[in-house]
Structures are given as structure tokens and as C-alpha cells.
C-alpha positions in Angstrom: 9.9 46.9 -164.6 11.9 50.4 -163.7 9.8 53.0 -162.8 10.5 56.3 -161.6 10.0 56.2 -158.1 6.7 58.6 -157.0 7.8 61.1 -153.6 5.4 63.9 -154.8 1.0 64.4 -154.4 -1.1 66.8 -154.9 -4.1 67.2 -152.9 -7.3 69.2 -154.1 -8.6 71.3 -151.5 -10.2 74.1 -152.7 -14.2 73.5 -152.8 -16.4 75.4 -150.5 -18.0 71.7 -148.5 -21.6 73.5 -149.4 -23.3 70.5 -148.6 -21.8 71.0 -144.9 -22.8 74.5 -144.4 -23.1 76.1 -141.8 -20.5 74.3 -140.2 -18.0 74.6 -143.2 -18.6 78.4 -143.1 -15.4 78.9 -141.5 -13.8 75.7 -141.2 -12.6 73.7 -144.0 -14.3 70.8 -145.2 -11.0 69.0 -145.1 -10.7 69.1 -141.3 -14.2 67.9 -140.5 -13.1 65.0 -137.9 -13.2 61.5 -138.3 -13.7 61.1 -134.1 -10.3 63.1 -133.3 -8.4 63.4 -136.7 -9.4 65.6 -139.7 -9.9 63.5 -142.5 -7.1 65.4 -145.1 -4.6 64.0 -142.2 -6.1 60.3 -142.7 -5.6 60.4 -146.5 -1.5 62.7 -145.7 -0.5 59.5 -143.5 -1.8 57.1 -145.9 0.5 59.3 -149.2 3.3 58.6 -146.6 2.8 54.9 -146.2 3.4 55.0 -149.9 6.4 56.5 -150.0 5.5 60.5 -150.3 7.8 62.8 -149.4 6.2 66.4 -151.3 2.5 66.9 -150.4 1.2 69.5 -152.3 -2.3 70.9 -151.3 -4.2 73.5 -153.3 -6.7 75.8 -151.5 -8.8 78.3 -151.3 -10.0 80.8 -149.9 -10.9 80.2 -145.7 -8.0 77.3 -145.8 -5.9 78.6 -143.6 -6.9 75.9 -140.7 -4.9 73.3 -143.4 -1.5 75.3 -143.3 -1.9 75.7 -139.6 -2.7 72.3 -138.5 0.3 70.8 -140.7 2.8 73.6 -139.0 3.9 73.3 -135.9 2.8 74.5 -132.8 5.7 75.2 -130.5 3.4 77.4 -127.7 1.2 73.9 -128.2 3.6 71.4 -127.8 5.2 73.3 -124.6 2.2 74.2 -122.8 1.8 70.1 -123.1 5.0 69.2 -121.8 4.6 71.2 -119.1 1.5 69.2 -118.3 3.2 66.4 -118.0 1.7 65.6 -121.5 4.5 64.4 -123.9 2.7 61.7 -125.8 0.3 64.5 -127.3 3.3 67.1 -127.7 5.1 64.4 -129.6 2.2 63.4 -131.7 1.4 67.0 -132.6 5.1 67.9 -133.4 5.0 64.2 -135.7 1.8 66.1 -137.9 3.8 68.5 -138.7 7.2 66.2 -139.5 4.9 63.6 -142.1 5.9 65.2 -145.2 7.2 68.5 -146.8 4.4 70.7 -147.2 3.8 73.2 -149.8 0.4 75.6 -150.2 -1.0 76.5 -153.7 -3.9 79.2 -154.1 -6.1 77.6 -156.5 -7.1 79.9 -159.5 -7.9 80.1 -163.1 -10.9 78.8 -165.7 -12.8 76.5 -166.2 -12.8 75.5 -163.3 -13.2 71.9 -162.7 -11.7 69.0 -160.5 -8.2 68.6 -163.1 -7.8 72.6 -162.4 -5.9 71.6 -159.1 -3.3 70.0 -161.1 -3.0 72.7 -163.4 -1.9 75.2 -160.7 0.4 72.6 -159.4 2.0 72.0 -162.7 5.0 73.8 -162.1 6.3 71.7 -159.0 5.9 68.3 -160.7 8.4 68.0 -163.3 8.6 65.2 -165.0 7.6 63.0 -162.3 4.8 60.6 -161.6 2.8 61.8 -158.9 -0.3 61.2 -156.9 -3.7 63.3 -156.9 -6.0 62.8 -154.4 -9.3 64.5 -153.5 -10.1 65.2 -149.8 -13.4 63.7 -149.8 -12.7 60.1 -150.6 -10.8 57.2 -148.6 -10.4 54.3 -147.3 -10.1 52.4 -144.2 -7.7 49.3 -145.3 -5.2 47.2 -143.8 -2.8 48.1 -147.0 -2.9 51.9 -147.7 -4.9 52.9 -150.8 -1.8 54.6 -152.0 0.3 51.1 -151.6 -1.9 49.3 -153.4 -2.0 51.6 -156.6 1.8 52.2 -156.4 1.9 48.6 -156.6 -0.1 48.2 -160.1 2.3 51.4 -160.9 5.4 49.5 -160.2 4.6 46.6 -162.1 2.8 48.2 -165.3 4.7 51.4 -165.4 1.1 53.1 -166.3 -1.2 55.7 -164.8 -3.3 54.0 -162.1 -6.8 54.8 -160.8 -8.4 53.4 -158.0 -11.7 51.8 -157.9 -14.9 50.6 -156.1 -18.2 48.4 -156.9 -21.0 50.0 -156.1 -24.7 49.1 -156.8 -25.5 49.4 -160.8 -28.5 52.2 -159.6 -25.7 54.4 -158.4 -23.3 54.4 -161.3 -24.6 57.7 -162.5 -23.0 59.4 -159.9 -19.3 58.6 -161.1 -17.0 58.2 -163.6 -16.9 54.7 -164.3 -14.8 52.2 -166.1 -15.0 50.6 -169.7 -12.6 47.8 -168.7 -10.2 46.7 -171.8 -9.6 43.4 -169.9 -8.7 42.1 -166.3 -4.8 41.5 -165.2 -6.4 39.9 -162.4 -9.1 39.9 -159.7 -8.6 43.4 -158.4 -6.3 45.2 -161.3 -7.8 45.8 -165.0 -6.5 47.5 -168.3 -8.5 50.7 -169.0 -10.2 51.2 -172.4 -12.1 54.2 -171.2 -14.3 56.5 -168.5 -17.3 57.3 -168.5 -18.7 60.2 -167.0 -22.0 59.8 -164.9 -23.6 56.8 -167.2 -27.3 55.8 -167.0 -27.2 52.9 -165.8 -28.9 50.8 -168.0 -25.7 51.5 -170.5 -23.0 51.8 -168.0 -19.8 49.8 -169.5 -19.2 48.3 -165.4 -20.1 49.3 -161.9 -16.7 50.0 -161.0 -16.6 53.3 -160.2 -13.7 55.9 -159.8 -13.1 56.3 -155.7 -11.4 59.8 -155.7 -7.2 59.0 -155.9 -4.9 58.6 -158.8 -1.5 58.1 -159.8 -0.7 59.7 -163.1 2.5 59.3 -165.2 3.4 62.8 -167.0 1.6 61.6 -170.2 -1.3 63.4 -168.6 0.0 66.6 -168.7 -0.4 67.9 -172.4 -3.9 66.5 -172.5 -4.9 68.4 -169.1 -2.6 71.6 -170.7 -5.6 71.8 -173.3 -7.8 72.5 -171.1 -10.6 70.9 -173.0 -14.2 71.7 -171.3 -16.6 68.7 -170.8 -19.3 67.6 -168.3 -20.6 70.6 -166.7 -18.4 72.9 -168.9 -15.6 72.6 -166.3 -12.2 70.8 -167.0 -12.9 66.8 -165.7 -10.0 64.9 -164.9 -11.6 61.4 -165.8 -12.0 62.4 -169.0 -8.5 63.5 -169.5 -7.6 60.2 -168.0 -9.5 58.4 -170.8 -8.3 60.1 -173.4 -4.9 59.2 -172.3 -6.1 56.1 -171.8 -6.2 56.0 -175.8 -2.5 56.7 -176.0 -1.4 54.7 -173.9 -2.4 52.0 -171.3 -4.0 53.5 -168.1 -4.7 51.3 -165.5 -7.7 50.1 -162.7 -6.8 48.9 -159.1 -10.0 47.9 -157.2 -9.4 48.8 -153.5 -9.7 46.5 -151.2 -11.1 48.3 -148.2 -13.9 50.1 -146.9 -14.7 53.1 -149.1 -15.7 56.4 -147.3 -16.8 59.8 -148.7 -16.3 62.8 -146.5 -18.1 64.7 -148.7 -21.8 63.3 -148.3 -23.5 63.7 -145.0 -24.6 60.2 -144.8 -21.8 58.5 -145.6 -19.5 60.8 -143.5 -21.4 59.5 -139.9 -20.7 56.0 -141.6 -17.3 57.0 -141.7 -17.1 58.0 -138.0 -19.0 55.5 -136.6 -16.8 53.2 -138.6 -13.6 54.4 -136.7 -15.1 55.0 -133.7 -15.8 51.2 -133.4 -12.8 50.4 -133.7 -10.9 52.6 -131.2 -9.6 50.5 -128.9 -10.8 52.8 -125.7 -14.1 54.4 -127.5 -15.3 51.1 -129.2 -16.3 49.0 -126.3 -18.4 51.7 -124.8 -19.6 53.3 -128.0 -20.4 49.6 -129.5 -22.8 49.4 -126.3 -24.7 52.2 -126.9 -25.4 51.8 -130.5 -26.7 48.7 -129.3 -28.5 50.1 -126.7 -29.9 52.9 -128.7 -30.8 50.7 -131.4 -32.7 48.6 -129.4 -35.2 51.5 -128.3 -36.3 52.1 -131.6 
């Protein structure tokens, strides 16, 4: 099937990271650290496995850490070279070299996760593009991004990504009505629902925080139609586009982390820092260690 091919993203980082506070005070929640890389660079080089070129991140106010981490550093990078450094000058001048980076304020109401999109409207065109929140990702052998450009490129449809999680938790996530499966990992959307009880939840697949959206969405989003929480949700303008025409499921395979819950963010670091190949060794015996003391 033709499709047009998808260079541009837009990723929502505006929200305060309140359950983070005080650290998130002045630091965005987007550069917490995954052991020695913020987690908004982990989902950036993941858009870039997939082909994007145009990343464009919407922020608020106390961002500015975001802009400055994606720039480059040129007192940095010389200070390491004349260290003798030039593996870590040449990885920090590659941060700045993954993509073309443009900054949008985010403003306007209801507010609400589509909002994002809204603001970003006018540097999308007519284009497919990605929208990713930087909470949510996964550790994979094939990119989150790849695989959902890959139900893109052979449906020609709006794709959302997906993970099961335990029927008792469903109510925490927009979830899919599923129309009918494609195969084990890829369905045909009839519909989302928005934080079901779980006794009358439709599935347990729940939405993992990326999609890619065809232009179709636009108009419906352009209404700015309030719903859950009397904020503008992007699920539901996903299933009501999902009634015009077909929208599509990809069930990642990977690990799922979310950034944004304290829990599940040590998962996420403990997670990676097992498998560094110089800190998992050592860290691996001390877990084990610890553990063992009760």
C-alpha cells in the first residue's frame, strides 16, 4: 500500500511531573534519568529509528533544561576534548545532531492531553505524524515507533500502540473495543474507552502512551469537544475517528515503562541498569545481596 512516508512527531511536554515534586520543582519531568540518559532522549532516538526527521516538543513553563540538552554544547564538547575525552564530546555533539528540533509553548483551553497537538497544528500539514507522551516507553529489541509505522505502512490507517495489563487495572487507561484481530499483535479498532470499570471493560488492552495519526484526526481534535475531566482527551478523538474510518491497534512487544509513576519509574531504572554492560554485573550482585538481607 502507498503511504505518505511519516518524518515529523510531536512530543507533549508540558505537565508539571507533580507526582515527582520536589525534585521536578525545577527540573523537568522529561529529563528525570533512566541511570545516565533522560528519558525524553530514550523515546527521541527511538522516533529516529523510525524514520523521524522533525521532532516537535511542546513545553511549558520551567522546560528550558529540554531546549538545552538537545542544543549543543560547544564550551562542553571542548573542555572534553581537551581532556582527552572525545568519545563523550562526540556523543554529546550526536544529541544534538538526532533530529531537527523545534519548541512550542503550550497554551490555550481546555486543556487536556490532545491540546499538545492543537498548538502544533500549524507545522504538520497534511502529513501523518507521530504523538508521543514523555512518560511512556518501551524497552524493545524493535523500536515502538517501528513497529507502529509498520501496521501504518501496511493499513494506511492511524495506529495506536498497546499493552495487556491485569483486568483490575484497566480503569486507569483508555482501552480498546477491538473490531477484530489482523493477527496476534495488530487489531482493527471499533472504539476507546476511557477509564472502564473493569467488570465492563470491552479488553484489557490498554493505550501505552504513542500514536501515529493520519490527518483524519485533525477536524475532529479542531472541535475541541470536552470529555472526561472536562479537558480535551485524545483517545476519545481517536475513537470517534475510529467511526469514520479504520484506526488501528499494534500491541507492543516489549517491556512497557511509565516514567510518570514513582514505582514503575525505579522499575524502569533498575531495568536498564541490569543490563548495562559495565553497571549490570556489579549492580545484579548487590540486588542480590541486598535482597538477601531482608
Amino acid at each position: 500500500m502507498h503511504t505518505k512516508k511519516v518524518t515529523k512527531a510531536i512530543i507533549a511536554a508540558a505537565g508539571f511531573g507533580t507526582r515527582f515534586l520536589p525534585q521536578t520543582k525545577a527540573m523537568p519531568k522529561e529529563m528525570l534519568p533512566i541511570v545516565d540518559k533522560p528519558v525524553i532522549q530514550i523515546i527521541v532516538e527511538q522516533l529516529v529509528q523510525a524514520g523521524i526527521t522533525d521532532i516537535i516538543i511542546v513545553t511549558g513553563s520551567n522546560k528550558r533544561a529540554i531546549e538545552d540538552h538537545f542544543d549543543r554544547s560547544d564550551e562542553l564538547e571542548a573542555e572534553l576534548r581537551s581532556r582527552g575525552k572525545d568519545e563523550q564530546a562526540d556523543q554529546i555533539k550526536a544529541i544534538a545532531e538526532l533530529a531537527n528540533f523545534v519548541y512550542v509553548r503550550q497554551k490555550g483551553t481546555p486543556k487536556g492531553n490532545a491540546r499538545p497537538v492543537l498548538n502544533a497544528r500549524h507545522l504538520i500539514d497534511d502529513e501523518p505524524f507521530f504523538v508521543v507522551f514523555a512518560d511512556d516507553f518501551f524497552r524493545s529489541d524493535v523500536p515502538e515507533p517501528v513497529q507502529m509505522l509498520e501496521l501504518y505502512e501496511r493499513t494506511g490507517g492511524s495506529v495506536v500502540s498497546f499493552a495487556q495489563v491485569d483486568k483490575d487495572q484497566v480503569n486507569r487507561y483508555g482501552v480498546a473495543d477491538v473490531a477484530e484481530m489482523l493477527d496476534e499483535s495488530s487489531f482493527r479498532l471499533s472504539h476507546l474507552v476511557e477509564k472502564p470499570d473493569p467488570s465492563s471493560a470491552p479488553s484489557n488492552y490498554a493505550v501505552a502512551g504513542c500514536y501515529l495519526l493520519t490527518p483524519d484526526i485533525l477536524p475532529i481534535l479542531e472541535q475541541e469537544k470536552v470529555g472526561v475531566g472536562g479537558e480535551i482527551v485524545l483517545t476519545e478523538a481517536v475513537g470517534e475517528l475510529a467511526k469514520q474510518k479504520p484506526v488501528f491497534g499494534r500491541v507492543i512487544d516489549g517491556i512497557w515503562h511509565d516514567a510518570g509513576d514513582k514505582s514503575r519509574y525505579l522499575e524502569a531504572i533498575v531495568d536498564y541498569a541490569l543490563l548495562n554492560e559495565k553497571l549490570g554485573p556489579s549492580f545484579r550482585t548487590y540486588l542480590e545481596k541486598r535482597l538477601s538481607q531482608g
